[in-house]
N, C-alpha and C positions, 0 to 999 in steps of 0.2 A: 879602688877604682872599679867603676861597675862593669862588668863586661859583658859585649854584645854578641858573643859566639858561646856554642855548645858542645863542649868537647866529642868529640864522636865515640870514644869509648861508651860513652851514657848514654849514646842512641842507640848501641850495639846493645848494652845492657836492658833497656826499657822492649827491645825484639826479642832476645832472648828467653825475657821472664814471660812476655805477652805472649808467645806465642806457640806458647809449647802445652798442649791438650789431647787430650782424645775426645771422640764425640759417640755420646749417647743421647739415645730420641725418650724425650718429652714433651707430650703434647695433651690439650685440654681441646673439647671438642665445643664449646659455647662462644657463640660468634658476636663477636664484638664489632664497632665501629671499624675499619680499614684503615682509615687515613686520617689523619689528626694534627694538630697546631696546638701549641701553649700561645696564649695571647693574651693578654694587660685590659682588661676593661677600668672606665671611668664613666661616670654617670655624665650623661649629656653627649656621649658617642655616636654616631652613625653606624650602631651595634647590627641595624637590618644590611645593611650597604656591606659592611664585611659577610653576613651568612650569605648574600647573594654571592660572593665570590667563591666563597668557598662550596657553594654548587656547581660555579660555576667550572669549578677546575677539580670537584668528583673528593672535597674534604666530607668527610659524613662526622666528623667527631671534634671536642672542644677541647681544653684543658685551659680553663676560664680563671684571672686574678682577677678579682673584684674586692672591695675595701671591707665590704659587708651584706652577711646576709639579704639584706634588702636589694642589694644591685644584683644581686641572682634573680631575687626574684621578678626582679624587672627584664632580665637579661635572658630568661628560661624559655618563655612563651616564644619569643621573635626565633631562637635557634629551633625549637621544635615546629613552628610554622616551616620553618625551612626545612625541616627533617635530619636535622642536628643535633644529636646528643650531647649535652654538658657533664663534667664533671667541676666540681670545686679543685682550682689549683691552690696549695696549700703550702704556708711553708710552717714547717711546726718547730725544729731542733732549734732553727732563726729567725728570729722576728724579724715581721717587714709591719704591716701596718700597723699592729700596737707598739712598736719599738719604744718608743721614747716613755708610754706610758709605763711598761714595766718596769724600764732603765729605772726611773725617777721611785716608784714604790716598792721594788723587790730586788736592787743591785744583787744583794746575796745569792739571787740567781743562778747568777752568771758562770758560763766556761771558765775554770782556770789552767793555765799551761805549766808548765814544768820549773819556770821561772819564779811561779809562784803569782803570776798577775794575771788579773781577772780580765774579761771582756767587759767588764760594768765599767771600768777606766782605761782601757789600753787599745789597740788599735790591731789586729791581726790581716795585714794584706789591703783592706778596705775598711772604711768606715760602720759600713751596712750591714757587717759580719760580728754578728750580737748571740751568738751559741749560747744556748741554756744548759744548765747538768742534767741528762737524765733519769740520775741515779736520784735527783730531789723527789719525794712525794708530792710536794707543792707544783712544780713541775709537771708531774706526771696529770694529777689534779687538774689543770690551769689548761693544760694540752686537750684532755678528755672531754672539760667542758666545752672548748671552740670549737669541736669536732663535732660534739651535738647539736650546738648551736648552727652549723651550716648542713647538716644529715636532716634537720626541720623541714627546710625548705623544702616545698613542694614542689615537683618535677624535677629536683635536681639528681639527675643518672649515677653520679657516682664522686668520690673523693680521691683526691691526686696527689699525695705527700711529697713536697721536696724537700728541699735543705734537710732532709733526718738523715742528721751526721752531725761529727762533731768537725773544727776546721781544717782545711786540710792542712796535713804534716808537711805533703809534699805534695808542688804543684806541677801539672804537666809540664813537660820540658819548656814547649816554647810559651810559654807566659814566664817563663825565667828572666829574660832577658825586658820584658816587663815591668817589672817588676826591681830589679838591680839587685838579683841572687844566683847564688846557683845552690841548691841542695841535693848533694851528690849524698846525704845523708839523713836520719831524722835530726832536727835540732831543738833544742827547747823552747826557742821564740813561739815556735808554729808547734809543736806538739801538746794539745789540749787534752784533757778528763781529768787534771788533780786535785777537783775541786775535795775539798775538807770529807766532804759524802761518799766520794766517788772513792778516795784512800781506806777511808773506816769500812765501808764495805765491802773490797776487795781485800783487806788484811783481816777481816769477821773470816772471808771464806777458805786465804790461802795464808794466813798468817803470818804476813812481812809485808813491808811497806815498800815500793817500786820505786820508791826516791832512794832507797838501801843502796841498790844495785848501779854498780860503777856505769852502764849502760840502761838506761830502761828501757829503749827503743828494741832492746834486743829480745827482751823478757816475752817469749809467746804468750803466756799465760795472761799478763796484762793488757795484751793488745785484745785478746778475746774476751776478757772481760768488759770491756770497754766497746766492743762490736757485739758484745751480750744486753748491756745497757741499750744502747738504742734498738735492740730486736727485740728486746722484750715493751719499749714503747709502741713500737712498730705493729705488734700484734695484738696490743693495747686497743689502737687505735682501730686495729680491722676488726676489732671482736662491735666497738660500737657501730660504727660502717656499715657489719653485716646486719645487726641488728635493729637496721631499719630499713635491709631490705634492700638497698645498694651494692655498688660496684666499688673495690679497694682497689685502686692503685698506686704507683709511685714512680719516681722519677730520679734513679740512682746513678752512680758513676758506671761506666764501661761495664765490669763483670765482677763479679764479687770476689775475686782475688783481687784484683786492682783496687775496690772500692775498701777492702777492709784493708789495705793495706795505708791508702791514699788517707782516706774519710773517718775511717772505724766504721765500715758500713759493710755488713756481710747478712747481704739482700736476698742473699739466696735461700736465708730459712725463714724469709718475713711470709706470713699467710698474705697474699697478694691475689688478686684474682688475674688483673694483669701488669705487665711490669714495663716499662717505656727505658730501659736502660741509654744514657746518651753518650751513643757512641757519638763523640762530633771526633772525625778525622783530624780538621785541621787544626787541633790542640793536641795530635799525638804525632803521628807518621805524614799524614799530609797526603796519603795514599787509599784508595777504598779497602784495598785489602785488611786496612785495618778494622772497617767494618764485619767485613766474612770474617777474621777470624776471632771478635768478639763474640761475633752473633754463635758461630758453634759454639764457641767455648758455653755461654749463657745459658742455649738449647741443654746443656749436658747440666749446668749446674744451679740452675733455678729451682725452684720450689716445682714440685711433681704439677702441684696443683694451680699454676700459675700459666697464662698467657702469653708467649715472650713475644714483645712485638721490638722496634729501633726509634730510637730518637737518635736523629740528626739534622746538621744546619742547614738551613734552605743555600740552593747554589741557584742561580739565575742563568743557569746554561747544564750543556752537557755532563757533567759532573753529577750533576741532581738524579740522574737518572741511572748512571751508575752506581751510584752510593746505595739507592735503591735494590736491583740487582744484586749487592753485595748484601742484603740485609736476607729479602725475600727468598734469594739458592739457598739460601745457610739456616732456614730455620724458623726466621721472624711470621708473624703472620698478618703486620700489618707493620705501616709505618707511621711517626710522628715527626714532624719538621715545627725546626725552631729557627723562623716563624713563617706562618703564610706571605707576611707583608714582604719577606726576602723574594718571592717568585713574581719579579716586576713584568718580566718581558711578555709580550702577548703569544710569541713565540713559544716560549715555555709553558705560560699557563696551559696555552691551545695543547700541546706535549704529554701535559701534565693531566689532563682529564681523559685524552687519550689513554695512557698508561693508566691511569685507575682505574677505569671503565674494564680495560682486559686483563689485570689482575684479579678483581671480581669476578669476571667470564670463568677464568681459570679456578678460584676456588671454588666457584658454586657447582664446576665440570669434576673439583675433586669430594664433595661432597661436603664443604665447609671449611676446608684445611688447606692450606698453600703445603704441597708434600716437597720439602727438600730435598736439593739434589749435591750438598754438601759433601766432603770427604769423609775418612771417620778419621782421621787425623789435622787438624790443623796446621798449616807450612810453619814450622818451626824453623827453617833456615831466611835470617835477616837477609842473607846478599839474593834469595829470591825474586824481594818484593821491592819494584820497581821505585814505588815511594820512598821506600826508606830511604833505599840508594840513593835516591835523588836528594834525601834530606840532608845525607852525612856525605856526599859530595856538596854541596853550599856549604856545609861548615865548614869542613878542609880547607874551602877557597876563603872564607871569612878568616880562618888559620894565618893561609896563606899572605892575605890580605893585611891583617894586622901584622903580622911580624915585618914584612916591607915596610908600614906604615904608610898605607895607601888608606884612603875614606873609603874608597867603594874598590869593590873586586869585579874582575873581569868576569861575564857569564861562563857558567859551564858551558862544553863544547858539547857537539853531538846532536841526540836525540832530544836529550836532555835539558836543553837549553832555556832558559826563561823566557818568556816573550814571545817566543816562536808562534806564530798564528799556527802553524800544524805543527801536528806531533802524531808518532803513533798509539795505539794505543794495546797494551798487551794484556792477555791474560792475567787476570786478579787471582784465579785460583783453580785448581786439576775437576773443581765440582762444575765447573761449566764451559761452556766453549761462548765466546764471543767473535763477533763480526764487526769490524771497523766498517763504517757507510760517511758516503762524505758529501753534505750536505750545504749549501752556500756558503763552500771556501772554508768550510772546521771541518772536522771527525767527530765522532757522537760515536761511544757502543751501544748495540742492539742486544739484550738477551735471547737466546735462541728461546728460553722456557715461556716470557712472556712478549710475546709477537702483537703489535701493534694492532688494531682494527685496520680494513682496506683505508676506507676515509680518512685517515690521519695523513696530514703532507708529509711526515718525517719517517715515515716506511722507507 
């Protein structure tokens, strides 16, 4: 029977592990684009009509999917008219636009799981989730050359790696429900790297085979080898990057304990210049705080030499602006939202250029650097943060719910309540003070650090 609740123990435990850090300052002094979009290009677009928007609401930077080098290059000139920097959005570890061609010529490719069954025939999660080994030479090879082939292009600012990972073992909590799982563990379905390659050259280095051991999921040693593998494509990849002269980036999970533990993704030793890690919220906690306390944790454990900027999901109201906040006090130096096209409201937009325009003001006042005003601890206690609270109270009532055998549960009471046009809203974290302002019948938080222009309505 699939079940539609989340045991609250495992929300407790997903805070516990999340949010327990200390914080140390790294920081890179060369200033990059501020505000940024992943967006989906297709030849025969109205590619000028989105850069105008995104002047228009103060975007200065791209992270561009396009089929093929050639649609950059048609795609380059119209964003630098507008004064837009592109980068190649890329996906390397999964294929997206050659998929089917290498399915059909290089199955051997392919991810294998613990099971023993390949990505070249079997289905993990999605369709579209087509993971390569990247322990293969051919691979490695095959990777290198796409990379130079879009690093050609002329004007193009820089390269943006996603999917480098292998699939995930375990999914944020609320895609569980999703999905019709719960993995309160690793399991063998979803735990990928045993391809034939990826065995012989972990038992070359450590001498035994990971399929030996009564548990592999437990085995340190192998999970690092395997978050070894894709850092060493990772850097692969930036060695060519650099040498043409370009900007490396990528596009990884939350923070590199999470992602190596999630992905086999341990991002924090990839040579990156900058790094867009995507905290999206409402896939963990549901709270901004989950933002602040990725963004420390990241500042402390990134690459010395790296950028840390936030990726998060566009909110088309107040929320966008706090999520922001939460990025900005802790660390980030710039944000990336997935996607522009989410920022409908004219309300917002108009918000939304405001707010860019005087974080600007304020970095160019600190000399280039958005300077944090972060703790040096991250809140390690779950019953602090407002969101989570709120998320393991809804489960308990879905608990509660289900075992009556009722369809729907009655709202939680209180403050807390769903639906409620107003709510308060509290302090995210002891690194800043916020002001509730209450604006046509909602609350909105104001950062005290970045204070609106006079001209803005929403002062």
């Amino acid at each position: 029977m699939k079940k539609n609740f989340l045991p609250a123990f495992l929300l407790l435990f997903l805070a516990l592990g999340l949010f327990s850090c200390q914080q140390g300052t790294k920081e890179t002094n060369k200033e990059y684009p501020m505000f940024w979009t992943w967006l989906d290009y297709r030849p025969g677009m109205n590619f000028d009509s989105i850069c105008q928007v995104m002047n228009d609401i103060g975007m200065d930077g791209i992270m561009l999917n396009a089929p093929t080098p050639d649609d950059y290059r048609v795609a380059i000139p119209i964003a630098h008219k507008h004064g837009i920097e592109v980068y190649a959005w890329l996906w390397t570890m999964n294929l997206e636009h050659d998929r089917d061609k290498i399915l059909k010529e290089h199955p051997e490719w392919f991810s294998v799981n613990r099971n023993g069954k390949s990505l070249a025939d079997t289905t993990a999660y999605v369709g579209y989730y087509k993971f390569l080994c990247p322990a293969l030479p051919e691979v490695r090879e095959f990777i290198k050359e796409k990379i130079k082939a879009y690093c050609e292009v002329e004007g193009l600012n820089g390269i943006a790696i996603d999917y480098h990972r292998f699939v995930d073992v375990v999914l944020p909590t609320t895609l569980w429900p999703r999905y019709g799982i719960v993995q309160d563990r690793e399991y063998a379905a979803w735990d990928y790297g045993y391809h034939p390659e990826m065995l012989k050259k972990f038992k070359e280095q450590h001498g035994y085979d990971p399929r030996e051991q009564e548990d592999p999921s437990l085995d340190v040693k192998w999970r690092q080898f395997r978050c070894d593998q894709i850092t060493e494509v990772a850097n692969m990849i930036a060695e060519v990057v650099h040498s043409y002269g370009k900007t490396m980036a990528a596009s990884p999970f939350p923070t590199p304990k999470m992602s190596s533990r999630m992905v086999r993704q341990d991002w924090g030793k990839w040579n990156l210049d900058i790094v867009f890690p995507m905290v999206y919220h409402t896939f963990y906690t549901g709270d901004a705080s989950f933002i602040s306390d990725c963004t420390v944790e990241n500042a402390r454990d990134k690459n010395d030499m790296t950028t840390l900027y936030c990726g998060m999901t566009a909110t088309d109201g107040p929320m966008m602006f706090e999520c922001m906040d939460a990025a900005l006090n802790n660390g980030a130096q710039g944000i990336a939202v997935f996607t522009m096209l989410g920022l409908r409201s004219p309300e917002v937009k108009k918000q939304f250029k405001a707010y860019t325009d005087s974080v600007r003001a304020v970095r160019a006042a600190n000399g280039g650097v958005i300077k944090a005003t972060y703790p040096k601890v991250a809140e390690p206690d779950p019953f602090k943060h407002e969101g989570i609270m709120k998320l393991m109270q809804e489960r308990m009532q879905q608990i509660i719910a289900t075992a009556a055998g009722k369809e729907e549960l009655a709202p939680p009471v209180g403050d807390l309540q769903r639906g409620r046009k107003k709510r308060t809203i509290f302090p995210q974290t002891l690194a800043k003070q916020r002001t509730a302002s209450k604006y046509r019948g909602r609350y909105r938080t104001k950062s005290l650090v970045y204070v609106l222009p006079p001209q803005s309505p929403y002062r």
